[in-house]
C-alpha positions in Angstrom: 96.2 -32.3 -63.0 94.6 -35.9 -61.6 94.2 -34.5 -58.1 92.3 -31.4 -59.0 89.7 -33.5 -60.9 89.3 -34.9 -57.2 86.9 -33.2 -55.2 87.9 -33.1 -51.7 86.4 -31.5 -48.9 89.8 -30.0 -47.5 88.5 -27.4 -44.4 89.6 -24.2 -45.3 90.5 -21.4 -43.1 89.2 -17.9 -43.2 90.5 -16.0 -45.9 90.7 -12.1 -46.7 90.8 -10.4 -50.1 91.8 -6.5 -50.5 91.4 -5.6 -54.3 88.9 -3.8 -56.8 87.5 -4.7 -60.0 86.6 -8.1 -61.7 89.6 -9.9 -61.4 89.6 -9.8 -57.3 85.6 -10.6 -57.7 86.2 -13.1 -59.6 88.7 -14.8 -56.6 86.5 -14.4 -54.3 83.8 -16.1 -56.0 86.3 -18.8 -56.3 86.8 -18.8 -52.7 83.1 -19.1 -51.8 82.5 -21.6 -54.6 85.3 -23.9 -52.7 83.0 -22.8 -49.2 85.5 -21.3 -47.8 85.0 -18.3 -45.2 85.4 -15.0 -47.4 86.1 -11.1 -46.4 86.7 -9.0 -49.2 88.0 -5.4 -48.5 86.8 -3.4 -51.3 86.0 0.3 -52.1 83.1 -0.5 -54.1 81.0 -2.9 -51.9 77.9 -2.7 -54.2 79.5 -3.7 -57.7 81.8 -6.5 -56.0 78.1 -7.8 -54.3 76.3 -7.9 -57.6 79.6 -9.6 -59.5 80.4 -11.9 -56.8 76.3 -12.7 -56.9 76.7 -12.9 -61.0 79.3 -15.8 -60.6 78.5 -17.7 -57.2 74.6 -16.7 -57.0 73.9 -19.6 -54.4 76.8 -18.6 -51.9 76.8 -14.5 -52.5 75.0 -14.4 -48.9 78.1 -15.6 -47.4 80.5 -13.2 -48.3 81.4 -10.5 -45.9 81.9 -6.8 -47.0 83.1 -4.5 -44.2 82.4 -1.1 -44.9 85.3 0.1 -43.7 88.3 -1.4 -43.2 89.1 -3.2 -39.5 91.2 -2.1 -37.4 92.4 -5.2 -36.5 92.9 -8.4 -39.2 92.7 -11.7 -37.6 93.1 -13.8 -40.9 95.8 -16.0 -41.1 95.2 -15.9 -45.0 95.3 -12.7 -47.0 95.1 -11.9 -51.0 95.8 -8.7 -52.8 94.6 -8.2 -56.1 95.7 -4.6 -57.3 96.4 -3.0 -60.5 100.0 -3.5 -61.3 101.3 -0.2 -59.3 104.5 -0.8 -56.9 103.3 2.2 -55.1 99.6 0.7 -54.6 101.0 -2.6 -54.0 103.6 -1.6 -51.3 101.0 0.8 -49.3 98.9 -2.7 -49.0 101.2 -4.3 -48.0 102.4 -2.1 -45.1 98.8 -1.1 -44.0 98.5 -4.8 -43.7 101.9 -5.3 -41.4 100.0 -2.9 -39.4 96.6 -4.8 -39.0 97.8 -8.5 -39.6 99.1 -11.2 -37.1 103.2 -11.7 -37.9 102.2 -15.0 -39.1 99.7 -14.4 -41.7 100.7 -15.2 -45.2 99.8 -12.2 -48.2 100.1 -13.2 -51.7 99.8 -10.7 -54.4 99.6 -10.3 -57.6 102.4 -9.5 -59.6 103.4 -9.4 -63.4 106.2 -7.0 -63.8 107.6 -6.3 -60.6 109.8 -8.6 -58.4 108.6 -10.3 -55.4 112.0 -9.0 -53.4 110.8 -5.1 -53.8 107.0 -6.4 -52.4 109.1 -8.2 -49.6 110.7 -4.8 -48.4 107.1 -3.0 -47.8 106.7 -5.4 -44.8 108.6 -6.4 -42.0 107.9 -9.9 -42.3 109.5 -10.3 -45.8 109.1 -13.9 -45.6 105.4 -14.3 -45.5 104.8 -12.0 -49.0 104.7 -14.3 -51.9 103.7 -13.6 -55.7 99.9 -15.5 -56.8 99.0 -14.3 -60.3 95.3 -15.3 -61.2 93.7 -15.5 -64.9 90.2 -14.6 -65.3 87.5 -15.5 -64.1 89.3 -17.0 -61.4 86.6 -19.0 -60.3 86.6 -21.1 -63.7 89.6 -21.4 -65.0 92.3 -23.8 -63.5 95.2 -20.8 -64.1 97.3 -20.1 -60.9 101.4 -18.6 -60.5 102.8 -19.4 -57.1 105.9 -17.0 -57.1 108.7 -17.3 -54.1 112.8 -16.4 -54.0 114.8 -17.1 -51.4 113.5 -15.1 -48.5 110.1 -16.8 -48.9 109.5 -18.9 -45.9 109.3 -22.8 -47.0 106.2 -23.7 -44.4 104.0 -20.7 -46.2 105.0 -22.1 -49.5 104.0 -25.2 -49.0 100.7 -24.1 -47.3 99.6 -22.2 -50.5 100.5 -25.2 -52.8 98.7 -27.3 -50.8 95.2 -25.1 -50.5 95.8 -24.1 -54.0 95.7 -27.9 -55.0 92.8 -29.4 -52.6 91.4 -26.1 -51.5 90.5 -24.7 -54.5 90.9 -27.2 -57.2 93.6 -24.9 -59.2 96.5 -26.8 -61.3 99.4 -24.5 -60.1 102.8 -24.1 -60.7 105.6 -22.2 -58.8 108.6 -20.3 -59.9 111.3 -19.4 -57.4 113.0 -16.7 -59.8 110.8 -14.0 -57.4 108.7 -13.0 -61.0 106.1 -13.8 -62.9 107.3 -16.7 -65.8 103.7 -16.0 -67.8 103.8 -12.0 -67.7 107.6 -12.9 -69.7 105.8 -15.3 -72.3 102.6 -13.4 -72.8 104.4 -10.1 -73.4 106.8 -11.4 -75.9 103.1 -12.4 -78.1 102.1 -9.2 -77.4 105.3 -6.8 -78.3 105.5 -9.2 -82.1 101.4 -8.8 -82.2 102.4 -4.6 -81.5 105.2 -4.6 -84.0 103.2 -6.7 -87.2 100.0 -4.4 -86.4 102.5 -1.0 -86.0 104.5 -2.2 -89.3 101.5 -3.0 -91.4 102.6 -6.5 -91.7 98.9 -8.0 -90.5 95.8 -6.3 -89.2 94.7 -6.9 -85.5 91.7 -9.0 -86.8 94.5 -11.5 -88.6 96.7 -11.7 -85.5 93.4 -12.6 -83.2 92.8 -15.2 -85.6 96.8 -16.4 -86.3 96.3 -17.3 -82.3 93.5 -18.3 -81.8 93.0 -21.0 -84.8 96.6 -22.2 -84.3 98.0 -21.7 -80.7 94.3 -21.5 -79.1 93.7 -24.5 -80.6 96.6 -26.7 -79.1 97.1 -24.7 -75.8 94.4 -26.1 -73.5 95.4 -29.4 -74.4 99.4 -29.2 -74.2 101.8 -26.6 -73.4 104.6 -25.3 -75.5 107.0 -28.2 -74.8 104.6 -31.0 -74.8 103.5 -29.6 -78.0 106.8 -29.7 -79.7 107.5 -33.1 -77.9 104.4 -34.3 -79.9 105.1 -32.2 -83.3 109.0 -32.8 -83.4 111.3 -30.3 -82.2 113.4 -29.9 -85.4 111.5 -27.2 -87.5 111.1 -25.1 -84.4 114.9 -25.0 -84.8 115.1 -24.1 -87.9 112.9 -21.5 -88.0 114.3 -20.2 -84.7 117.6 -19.6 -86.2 116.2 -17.5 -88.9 113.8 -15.8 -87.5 114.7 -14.5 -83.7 117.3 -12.0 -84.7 114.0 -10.0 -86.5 111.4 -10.2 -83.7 110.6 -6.8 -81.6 112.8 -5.2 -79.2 110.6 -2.6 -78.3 109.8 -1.5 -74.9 106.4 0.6 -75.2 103.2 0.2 -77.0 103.2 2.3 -80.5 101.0 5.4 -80.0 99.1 4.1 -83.5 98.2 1.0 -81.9 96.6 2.3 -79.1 94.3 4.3 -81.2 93.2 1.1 -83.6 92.8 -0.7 -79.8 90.2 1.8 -78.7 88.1 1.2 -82.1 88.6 -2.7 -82.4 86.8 -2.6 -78.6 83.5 -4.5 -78.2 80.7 -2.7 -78.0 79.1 -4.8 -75.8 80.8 -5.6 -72.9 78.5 -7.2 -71.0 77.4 -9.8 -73.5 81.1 -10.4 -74.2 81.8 -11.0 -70.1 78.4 -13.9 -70.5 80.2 -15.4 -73.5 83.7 -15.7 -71.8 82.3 -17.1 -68.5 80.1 -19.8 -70.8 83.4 -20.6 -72.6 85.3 -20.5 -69.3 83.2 -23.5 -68.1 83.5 -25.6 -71.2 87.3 -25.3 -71.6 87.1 -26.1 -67.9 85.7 -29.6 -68.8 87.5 -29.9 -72.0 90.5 -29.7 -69.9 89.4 -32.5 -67.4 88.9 -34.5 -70.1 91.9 -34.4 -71.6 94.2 -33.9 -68.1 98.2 -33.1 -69.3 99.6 -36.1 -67.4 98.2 -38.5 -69.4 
């Protein structure tokens, strides 16, 4: 955490984005934000214009949005953000073998499906790695380097090290080939399904149960630091009685889906103001109180 509270002026290379919606926006804001060189490849050029504008309104002039996609790619460094679809994912990834130098590097996101079935859509396996974002990308310090042993160890250290002084993220890698916070937040959210489904709390309760106890701690120390600094033997004991009766399940409950359509805001865009504001004061919060210390 110490060296991204460094700024650095690290010269970037030019980097390509393919993705839609706010999330991939959001990333390339980022990039622009750290002045680096940024092509998005999007469907929708006017709403990633006004949402890249919204978040980076002094650098929006410098991103570049082809209206069509090239024919040839000559970036060396290449993002997909998709919706979690293999089949979208896999297409990308092949139209980009096609397009793309050999020695490019893609990342893409990926929550629920393993880097090695990404790797055999190109035929350069060893240049596709895993890079899970949170949102907004461009204010939060969130980033999941994934790699497994066909990932070459030159690309994995150039996306470490532009992750770090590049673009100021605090990221971590996992060589499993999947995503370690997809595993964590879905166990939360298949006990959050079950208590809801079972009548045991109302969705309002659960928001608050996390967000007045574990959204509380979370910015300032992660699970383990937090037990290091709480005491590790109550965790035990409540572990012992209480893991054989969380959820198993393996889909959403029909009758939660339903609640989840009423319990939406109303008004998303004064919700996306308010979590951009609080984006950039947990941002500082976070500096302030840097993990290593």
């Amino acid at each position: 955490m110490t060296r991204i509270m460094e700024e650095t002026n690290v010269s970037l290379p030019p980097i390509a984005i393919v993705g839609d919606g706010k999330l991939a926006y959001s990333v390339a804001a980022m990039m622009l934000r750290a002045n680096q060189e940024t092509t998005l490849l999007t469907s929708d050029v006017a709403a990633a214009y006004s949402a890249v504008k919204e978040a980076v309104s002094d650098n929006v002039e410098q991103l570049i949005l082809p209206s069509v996609w090239p024919a040839v790619l000559p970036h060396r460094w290449i993002v997909i953000v998709t919706d979690e679809r293999i089949d979208t994912k896999q297409r990308l990834i092949r139209r980009l073998d096609e397009c793309a130098s050999a020695d490019a590097l893609i990342a893409i996101n990926t929550e629920s499906i393993p880097l090695a079935e990404l790797q055999t859509s190109s035929r350069h396996p060893e240049r596709v790695l895993g890079l899970n974002w949170c949102y907004p990308a461009d204010l939060t310090f969130f980033l999941e380097i994934i790699s497994n042993e066909k990932t070459h160890p030159d690309h994995l250290r150039a996306l470490q090290a532009i992750a770090t002084e590049g673009w100021h993220k605090d990221p971590y890698t996992v060589k499993s080939g999947f995503s370690v916070r997809a595993r964590m937040m879905a166990a939360w959210a298949r006990e959050a399904f079950y208590l809801v489904e079972n009548g045991y709390a109302s969705m309002e309760s659960i928001d608050r149960a996390c967000r007045n106890d574990a959204g509380y701690y979370l910015p300032f120390a992660g699970n383990f630091r937090y037990m290091d600094l709480m005491g590790t033997y109550a965790y035990g004991v409540v572990m012992k009685d209480l893991n054989p009766e969380l959820s198993k399940a393996t889909q959403v409950p029909d009758s939660v889906i339903a609640n989840l359509q009423g319990y939406a805001t109303d008004q998303p865009d004064d919700w996306e103001k308010i979590v951009r504001t609080f984006s950039a004061e947990i941002r500082e919060l976070i500096l302030k109180y840097p993990h290593e210390t």
